[in-house]
N, C-alpha and C positions, 0 to 999 in steps of 0.2 A: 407515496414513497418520498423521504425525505432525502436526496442525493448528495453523500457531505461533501462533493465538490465534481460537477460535471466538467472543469478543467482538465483535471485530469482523466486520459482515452480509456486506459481502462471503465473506469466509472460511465462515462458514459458509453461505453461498448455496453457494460452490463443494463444500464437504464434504458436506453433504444431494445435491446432482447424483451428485456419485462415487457415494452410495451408491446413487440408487435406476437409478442407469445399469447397477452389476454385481449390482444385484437384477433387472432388465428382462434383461439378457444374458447374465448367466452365472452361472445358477444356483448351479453347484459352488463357484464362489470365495466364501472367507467375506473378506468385507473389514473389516479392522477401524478405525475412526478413533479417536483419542483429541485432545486440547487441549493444546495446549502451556502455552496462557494465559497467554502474553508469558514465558515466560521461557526462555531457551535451557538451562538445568541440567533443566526439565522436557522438553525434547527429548534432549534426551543421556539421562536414565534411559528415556525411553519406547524409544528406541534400543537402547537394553541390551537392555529385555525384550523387545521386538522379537526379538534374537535368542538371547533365553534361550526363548522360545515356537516356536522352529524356524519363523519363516514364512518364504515364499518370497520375496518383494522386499520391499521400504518405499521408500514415497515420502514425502519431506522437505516441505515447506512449512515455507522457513524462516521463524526470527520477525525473527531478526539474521543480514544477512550473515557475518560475524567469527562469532561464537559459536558458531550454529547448524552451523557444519562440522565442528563438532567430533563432532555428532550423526553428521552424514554419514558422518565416519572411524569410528565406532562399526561401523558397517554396512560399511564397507569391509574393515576392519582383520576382520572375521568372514565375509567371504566372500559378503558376503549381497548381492544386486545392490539396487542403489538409487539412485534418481534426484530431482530437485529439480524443484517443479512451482509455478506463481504468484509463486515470487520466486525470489532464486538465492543461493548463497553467495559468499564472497569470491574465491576459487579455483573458479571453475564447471568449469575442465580436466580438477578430483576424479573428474567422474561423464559418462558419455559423452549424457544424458539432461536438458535443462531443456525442461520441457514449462507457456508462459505464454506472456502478452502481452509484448510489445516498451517496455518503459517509457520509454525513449526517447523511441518516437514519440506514446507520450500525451501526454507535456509539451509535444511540438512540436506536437500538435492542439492543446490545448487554449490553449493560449499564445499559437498563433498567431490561433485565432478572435479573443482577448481584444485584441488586438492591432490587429487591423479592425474590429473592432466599439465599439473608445475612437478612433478614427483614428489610430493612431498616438503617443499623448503622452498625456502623464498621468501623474501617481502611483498605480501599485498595492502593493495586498500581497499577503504568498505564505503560504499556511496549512501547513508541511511537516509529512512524515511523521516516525515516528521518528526518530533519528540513526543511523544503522549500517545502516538497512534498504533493502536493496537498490532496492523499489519507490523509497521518498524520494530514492535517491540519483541513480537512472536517471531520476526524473522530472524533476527539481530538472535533472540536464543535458539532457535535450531543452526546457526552460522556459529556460534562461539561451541555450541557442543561437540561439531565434529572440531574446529579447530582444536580441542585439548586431547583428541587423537592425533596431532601431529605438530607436537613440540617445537619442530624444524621450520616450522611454518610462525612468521611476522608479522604481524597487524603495526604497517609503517604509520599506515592513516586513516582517520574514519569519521566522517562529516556528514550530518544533514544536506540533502541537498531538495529536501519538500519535494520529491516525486517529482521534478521538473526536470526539464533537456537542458535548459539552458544555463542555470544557476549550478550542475551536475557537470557539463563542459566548462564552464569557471574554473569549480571547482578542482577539476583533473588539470588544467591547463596551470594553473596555480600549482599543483603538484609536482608535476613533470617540470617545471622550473627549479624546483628543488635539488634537482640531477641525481636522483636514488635509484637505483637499480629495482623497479616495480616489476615483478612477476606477471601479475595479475590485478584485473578488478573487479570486483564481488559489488553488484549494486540489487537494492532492494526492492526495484522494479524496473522496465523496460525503458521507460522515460528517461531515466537516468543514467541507465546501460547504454541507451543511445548519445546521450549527451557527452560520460567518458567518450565512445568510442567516437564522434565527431572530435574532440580535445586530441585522439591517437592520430586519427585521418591527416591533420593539422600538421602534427609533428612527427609523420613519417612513421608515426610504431607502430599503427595497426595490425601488420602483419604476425609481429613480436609478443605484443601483450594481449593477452585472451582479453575476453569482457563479458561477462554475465548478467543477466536480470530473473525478472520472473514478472511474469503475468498473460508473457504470448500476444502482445498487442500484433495490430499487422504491420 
């Protein structure tokens, strides 16, 4: 398994399962994971050696849609079966195998609770994930779908914040300086959810302003 970044706790909540799942069930497999650590040039060498090490399949976890298939065709282009698992590449058709959530419908969960729960209007913001990244990109459209069911409802602001807590409390603390009347904030995962609502914690509105994610970290 090629991990595109054990940084972030999602990813490696998911990496530590794989392993103690084919230590619990199957003794004989050696599994091996390595870290991409955000960058897709460290997925494409881990792919090489992948199959410079003769294993039997590799699973992708891309970091970047676009980039990370290049890893993919590494594994393909050698014969080596391989499949993409938590996010997906640009061309998912590559690989007969995406094994994740539906990012779509996270956005459309979460979006839509944010939604009923402001009634309908208001100015919010949108905490995005990376640029290129499949999850960002799949969330970001199930999140704008429900938004064109409710008109009344404002996209004040919407920034990358790379799945991080802290660059994500920046960001919010940078907002809330702005002095805009924010409803709400819709972020594209946990890390980020948390980092807004550390930026609320700060400035008293906690109580005030929802905050959302997705992913269920603990």
């Amino acid at each position: 398994l090629t991990n595109g970044n054990l940084a972030n706790e999602h990813n490696a909540v998911y990496g530590d399962a794989a392993i103690a799942y084919v230590e619990e069930n199957f003794p004989n497999v050696e599994f091996l994971q390595v870290d991409g650590a955000g960058s897709v040039d460290n997925q494409v060498s881990q792919c090489e050696n992948f199959v410079a090490q003769g294993v039997d399949c590799v699973i992708v976890l891309p970091y970047d849609a676009e980039g990370s298939q290049a890893a993919v065709q590494v594994c393909l282009d050698a014969g080596v079966p391989v499949f993409t698992s938590k996010a997906q590449i640009a061309d998912q058709t590559l690989v007969p195998t995406y094994v994740g959530s539906n990012d779509v419908s996270a956005g459309q969960i979460e979006m839509t609770y944010i939604a009923e729960l402001i009634g309908g209007e208001g100015d919010i913001v949108i905490v995005e994930g990376p640029p290129g990244i499949s999850a960002a990109i799949l969330r970001n459209e199930g999140i704008y779908s429900v938004l064109e069911k409710y008109p009344d409802i404002n996209v004040l602001y919407t920034q990358p914040a790379d799945w991080n807590r802290a660059l994500a409390m920046d960001t919010m603390e940078n907002w809330l300086q702005l002095g805009d009347d924010i409803k709400a904030v819709v972020a594209h995962n946990d890390e980020m959810a948390l980092g807004a609502y550390d930026a609320l914690v700060e400035a008293g509105l906690d109580d005030t302003i929802p905050v959302i994610g997705i992913d269920a970290i603990p």
